[in-house]
PyMOL CGO cylinders between C-alpha atoms (Angstrom):
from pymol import cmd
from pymol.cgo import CYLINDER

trace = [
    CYLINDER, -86.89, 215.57, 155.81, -89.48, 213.82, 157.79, 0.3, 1, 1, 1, 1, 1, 1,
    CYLINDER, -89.48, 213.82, 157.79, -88.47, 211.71, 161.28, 0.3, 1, 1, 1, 1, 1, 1,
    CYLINDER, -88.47, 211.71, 161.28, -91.38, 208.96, 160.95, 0.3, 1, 1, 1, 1, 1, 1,
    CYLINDER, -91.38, 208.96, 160.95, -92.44, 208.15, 157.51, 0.3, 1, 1, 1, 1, 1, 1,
    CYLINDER, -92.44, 208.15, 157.51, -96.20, 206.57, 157.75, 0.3, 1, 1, 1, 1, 1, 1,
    CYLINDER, -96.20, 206.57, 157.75, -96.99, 206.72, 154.23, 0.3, 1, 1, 1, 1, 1, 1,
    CYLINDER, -96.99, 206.72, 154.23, -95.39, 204.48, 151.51, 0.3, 1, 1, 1, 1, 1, 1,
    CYLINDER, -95.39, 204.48, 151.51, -94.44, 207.44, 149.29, 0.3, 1, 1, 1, 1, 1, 1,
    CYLINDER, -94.44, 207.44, 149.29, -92.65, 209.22, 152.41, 0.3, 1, 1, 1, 1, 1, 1,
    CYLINDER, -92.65, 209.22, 152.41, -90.04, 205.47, 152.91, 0.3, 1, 1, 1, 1, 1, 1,
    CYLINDER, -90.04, 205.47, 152.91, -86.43, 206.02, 152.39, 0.3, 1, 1, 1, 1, 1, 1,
    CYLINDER, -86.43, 206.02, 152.39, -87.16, 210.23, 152.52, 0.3, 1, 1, 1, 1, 1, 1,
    CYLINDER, -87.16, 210.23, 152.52, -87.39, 210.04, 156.36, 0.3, 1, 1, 1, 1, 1, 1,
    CYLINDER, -87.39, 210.04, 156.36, -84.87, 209.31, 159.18, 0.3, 1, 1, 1, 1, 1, 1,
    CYLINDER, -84.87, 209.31, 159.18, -87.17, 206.25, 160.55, 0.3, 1, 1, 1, 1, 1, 1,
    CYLINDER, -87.17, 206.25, 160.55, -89.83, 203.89, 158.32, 0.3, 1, 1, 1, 1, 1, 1,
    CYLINDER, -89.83, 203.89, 158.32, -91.18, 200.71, 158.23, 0.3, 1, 1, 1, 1, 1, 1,
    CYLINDER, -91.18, 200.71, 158.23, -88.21, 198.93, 157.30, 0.3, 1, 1, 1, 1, 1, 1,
    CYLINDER, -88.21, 198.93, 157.30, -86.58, 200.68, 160.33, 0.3, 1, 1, 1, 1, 1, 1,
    CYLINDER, -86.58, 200.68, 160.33, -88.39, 197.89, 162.88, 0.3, 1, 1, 1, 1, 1, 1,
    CYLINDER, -88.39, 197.89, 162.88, -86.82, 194.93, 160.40, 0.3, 1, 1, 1, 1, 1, 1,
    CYLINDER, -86.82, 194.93, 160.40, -83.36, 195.98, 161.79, 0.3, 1, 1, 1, 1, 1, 1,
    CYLINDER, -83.36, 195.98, 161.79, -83.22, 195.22, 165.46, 0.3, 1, 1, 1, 1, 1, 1,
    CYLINDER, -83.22, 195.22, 165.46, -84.64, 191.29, 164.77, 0.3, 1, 1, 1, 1, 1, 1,
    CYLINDER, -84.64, 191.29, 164.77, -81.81, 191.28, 162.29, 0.3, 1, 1, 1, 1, 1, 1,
    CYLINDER, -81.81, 191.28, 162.29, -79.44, 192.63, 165.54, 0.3, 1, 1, 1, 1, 1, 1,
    CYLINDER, -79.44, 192.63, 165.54, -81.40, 189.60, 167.61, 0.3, 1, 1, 1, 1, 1, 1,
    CYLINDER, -81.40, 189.60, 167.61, -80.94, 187.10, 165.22, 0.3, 1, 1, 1, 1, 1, 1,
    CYLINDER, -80.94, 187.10, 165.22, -77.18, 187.25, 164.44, 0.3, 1, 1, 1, 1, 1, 1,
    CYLINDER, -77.18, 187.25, 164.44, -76.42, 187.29, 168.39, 0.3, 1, 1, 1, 1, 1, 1,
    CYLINDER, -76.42, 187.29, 168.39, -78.43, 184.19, 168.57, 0.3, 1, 1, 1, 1, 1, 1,
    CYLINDER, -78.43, 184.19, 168.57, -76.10, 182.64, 166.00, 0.3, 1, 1, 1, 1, 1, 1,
    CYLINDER, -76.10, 182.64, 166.00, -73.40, 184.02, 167.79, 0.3, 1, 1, 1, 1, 1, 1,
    CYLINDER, -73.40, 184.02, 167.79, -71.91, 185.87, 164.84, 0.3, 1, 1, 1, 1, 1, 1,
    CYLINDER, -71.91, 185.87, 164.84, -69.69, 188.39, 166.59, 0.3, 1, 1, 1, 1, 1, 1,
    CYLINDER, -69.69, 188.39, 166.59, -70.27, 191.78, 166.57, 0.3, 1, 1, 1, 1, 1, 1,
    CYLINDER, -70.27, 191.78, 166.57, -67.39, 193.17, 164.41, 0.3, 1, 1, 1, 1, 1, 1,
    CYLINDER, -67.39, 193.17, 164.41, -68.37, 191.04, 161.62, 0.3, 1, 1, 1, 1, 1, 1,
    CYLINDER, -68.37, 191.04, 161.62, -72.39, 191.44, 162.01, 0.3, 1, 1, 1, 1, 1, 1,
    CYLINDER, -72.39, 191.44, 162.01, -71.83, 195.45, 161.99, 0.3, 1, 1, 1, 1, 1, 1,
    CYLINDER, -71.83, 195.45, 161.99, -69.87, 194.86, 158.79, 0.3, 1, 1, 1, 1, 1, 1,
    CYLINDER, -69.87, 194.86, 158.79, -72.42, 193.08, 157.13, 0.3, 1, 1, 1, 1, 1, 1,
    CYLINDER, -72.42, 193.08, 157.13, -74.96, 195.67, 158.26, 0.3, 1, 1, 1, 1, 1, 1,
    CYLINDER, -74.96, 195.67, 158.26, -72.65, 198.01, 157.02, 0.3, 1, 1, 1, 1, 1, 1,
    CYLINDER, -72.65, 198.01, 157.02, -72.13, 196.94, 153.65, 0.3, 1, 1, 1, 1, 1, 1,
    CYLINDER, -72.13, 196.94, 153.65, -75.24, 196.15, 153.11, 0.3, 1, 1, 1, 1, 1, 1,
    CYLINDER, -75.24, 196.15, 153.11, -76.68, 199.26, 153.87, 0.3, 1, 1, 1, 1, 1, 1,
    CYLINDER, -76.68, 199.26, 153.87, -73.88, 200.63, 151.30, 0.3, 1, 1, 1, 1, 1, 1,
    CYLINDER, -73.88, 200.63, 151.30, -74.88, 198.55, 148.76, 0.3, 1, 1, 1, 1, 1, 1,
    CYLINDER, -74.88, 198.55, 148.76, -78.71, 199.76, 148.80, 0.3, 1, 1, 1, 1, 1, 1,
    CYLINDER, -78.71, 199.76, 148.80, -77.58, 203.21, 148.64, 0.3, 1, 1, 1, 1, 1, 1,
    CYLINDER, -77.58, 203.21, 148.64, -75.80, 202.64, 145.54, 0.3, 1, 1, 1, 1, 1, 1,
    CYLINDER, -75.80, 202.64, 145.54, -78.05, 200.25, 143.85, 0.3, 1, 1, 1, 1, 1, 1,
    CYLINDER, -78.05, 200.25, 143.85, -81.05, 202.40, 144.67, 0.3, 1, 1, 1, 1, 1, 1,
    CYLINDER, -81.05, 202.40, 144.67, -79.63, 204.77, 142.60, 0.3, 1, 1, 1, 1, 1, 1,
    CYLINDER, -79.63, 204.77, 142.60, -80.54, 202.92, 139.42, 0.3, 1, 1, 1, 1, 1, 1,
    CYLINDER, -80.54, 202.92, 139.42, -83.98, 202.01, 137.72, 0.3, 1, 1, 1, 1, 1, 1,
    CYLINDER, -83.98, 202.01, 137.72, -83.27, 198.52, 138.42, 0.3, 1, 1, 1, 1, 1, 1,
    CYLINDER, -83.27, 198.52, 138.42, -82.55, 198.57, 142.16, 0.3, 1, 1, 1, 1, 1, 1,
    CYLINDER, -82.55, 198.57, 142.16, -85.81, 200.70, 142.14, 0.3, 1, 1, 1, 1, 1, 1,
    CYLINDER, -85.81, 200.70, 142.14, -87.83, 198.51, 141.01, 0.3, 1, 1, 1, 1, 1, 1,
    CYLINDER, -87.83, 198.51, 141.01, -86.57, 195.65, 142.94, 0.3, 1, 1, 1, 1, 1, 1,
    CYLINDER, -86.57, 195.65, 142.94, -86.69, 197.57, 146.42, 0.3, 1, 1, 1, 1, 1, 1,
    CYLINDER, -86.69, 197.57, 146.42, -89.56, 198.82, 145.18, 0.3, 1, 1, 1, 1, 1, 1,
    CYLINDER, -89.56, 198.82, 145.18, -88.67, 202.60, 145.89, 0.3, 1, 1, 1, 1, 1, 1,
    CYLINDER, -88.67, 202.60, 145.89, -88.58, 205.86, 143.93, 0.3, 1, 1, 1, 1, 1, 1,
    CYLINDER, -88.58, 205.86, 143.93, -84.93, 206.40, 145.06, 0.3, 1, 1, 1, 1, 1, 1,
    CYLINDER, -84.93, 206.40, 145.06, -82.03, 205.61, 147.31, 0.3, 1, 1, 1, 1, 1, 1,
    CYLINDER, -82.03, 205.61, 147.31, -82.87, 205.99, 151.23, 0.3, 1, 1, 1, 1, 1, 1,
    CYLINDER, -82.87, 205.99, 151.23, -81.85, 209.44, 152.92, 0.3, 1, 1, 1, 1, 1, 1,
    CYLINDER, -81.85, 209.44, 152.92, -78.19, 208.88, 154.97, 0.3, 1, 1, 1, 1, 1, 1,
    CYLINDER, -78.19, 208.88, 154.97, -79.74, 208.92, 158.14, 0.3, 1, 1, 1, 1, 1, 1,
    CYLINDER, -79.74, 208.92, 158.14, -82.45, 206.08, 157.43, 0.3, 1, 1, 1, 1, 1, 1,
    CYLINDER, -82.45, 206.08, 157.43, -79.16, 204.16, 156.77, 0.3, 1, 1, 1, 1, 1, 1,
    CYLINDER, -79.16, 204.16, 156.77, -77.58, 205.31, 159.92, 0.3, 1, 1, 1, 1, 1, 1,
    CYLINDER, -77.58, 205.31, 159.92, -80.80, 204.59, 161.92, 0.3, 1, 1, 1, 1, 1, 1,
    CYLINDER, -80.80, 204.59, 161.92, -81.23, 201.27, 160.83, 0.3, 1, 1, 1, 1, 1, 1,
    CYLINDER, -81.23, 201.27, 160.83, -77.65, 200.47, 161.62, 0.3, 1, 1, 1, 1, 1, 1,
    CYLINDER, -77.65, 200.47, 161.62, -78.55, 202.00, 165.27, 0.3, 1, 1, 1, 1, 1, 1,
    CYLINDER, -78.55, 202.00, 165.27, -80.49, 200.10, 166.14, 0.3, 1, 1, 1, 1, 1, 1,
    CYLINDER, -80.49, 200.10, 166.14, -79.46, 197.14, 164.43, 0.3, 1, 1, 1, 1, 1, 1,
    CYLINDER, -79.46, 197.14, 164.43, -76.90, 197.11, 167.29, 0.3, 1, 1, 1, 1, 1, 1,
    CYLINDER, -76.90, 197.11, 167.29, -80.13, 197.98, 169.77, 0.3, 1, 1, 1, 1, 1, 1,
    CYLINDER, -80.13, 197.98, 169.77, -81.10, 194.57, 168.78, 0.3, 1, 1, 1, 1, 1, 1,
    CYLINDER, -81.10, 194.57, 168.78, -78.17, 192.68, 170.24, 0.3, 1, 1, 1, 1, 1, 1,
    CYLINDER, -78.17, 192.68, 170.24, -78.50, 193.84, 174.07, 0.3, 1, 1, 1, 1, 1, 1,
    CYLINDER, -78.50, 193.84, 174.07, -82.06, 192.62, 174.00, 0.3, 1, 1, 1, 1, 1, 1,
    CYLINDER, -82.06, 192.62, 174.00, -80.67, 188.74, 173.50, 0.3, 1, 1, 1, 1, 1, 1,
    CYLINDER, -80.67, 188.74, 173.50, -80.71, 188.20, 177.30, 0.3, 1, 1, 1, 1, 1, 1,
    CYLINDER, -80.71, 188.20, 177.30, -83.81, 189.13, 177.75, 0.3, 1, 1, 1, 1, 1, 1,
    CYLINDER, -83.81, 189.13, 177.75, -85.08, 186.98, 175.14, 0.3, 1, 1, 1, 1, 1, 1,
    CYLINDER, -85.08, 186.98, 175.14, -83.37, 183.95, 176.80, 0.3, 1, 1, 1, 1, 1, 1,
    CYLINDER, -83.37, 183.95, 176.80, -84.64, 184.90, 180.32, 0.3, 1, 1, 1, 1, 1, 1,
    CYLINDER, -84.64, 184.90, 180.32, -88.48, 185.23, 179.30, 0.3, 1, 1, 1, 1, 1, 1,
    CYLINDER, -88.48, 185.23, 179.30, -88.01, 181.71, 176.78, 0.3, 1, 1, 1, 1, 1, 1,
    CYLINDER, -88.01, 181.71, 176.78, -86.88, 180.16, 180.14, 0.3, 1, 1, 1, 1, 1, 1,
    CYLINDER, -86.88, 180.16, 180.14, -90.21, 181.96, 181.83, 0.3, 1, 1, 1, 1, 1, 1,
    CYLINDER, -90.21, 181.96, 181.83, -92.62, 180.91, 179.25, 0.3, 1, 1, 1, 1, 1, 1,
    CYLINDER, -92.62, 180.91, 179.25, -91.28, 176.94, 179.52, 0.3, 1, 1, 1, 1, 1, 1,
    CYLINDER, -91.28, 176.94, 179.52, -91.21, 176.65, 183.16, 0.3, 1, 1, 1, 1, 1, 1,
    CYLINDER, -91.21, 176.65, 183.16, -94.85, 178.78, 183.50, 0.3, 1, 1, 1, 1, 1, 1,
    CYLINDER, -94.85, 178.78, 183.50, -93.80, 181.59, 185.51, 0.3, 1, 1, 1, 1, 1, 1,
    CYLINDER, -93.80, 181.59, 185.51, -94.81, 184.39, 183.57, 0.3, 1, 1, 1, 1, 1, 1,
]
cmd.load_cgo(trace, "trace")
């Protein structure tokens, strides 16, 4: 098993791939709404589930556009650091606030 998959063929057979960078906005995004953690981890959770079982069949294939399901720890890695994503929310606010009263 590759760590880094750069090649198209080589997503969902390595730990980390391009999809892997989707995850932490996703982390970002539900702390802006304020979704609490228990419940966003769930989602991410399930959801990750869910792709590992549908990309089992032709159909899922074809819609995720894959040759198979992702390899366990792509799924754990994007759950990783979907929860990276969350810590990074007061930063976000602090350099917003930066940019709109031109100190940076």
């Amino acid at each position: 098993m590759k760590i880094l998959a750069i090649r198209k063929c080589d997503q969902n057979r390595a730990v980390i791939d391009p999809w892997t960078a989707v995850h932490p906005s996703k982390g970002l995004a539900l702390g802006l709404m304020n979704v609490p953690l228990r419940w966003a981890l769930t989602a991410v959770i399930a959801y990750e589930l869910f792709e590992q079982v549908f990309e089992r069949y032709e159909s899922g294939q074809k819609l995720f556009k894959t040759s198979g399901p992702e390899v366990p720890p792509n799924a754990l890695m994007d759950t990783v650091v979907f929860v990276a994503g969350r810590p990074f929310l007061p930063l976000l606010f602090v350099f917003v606030g930066r940019v709109f009263s031109h100190e940076v």
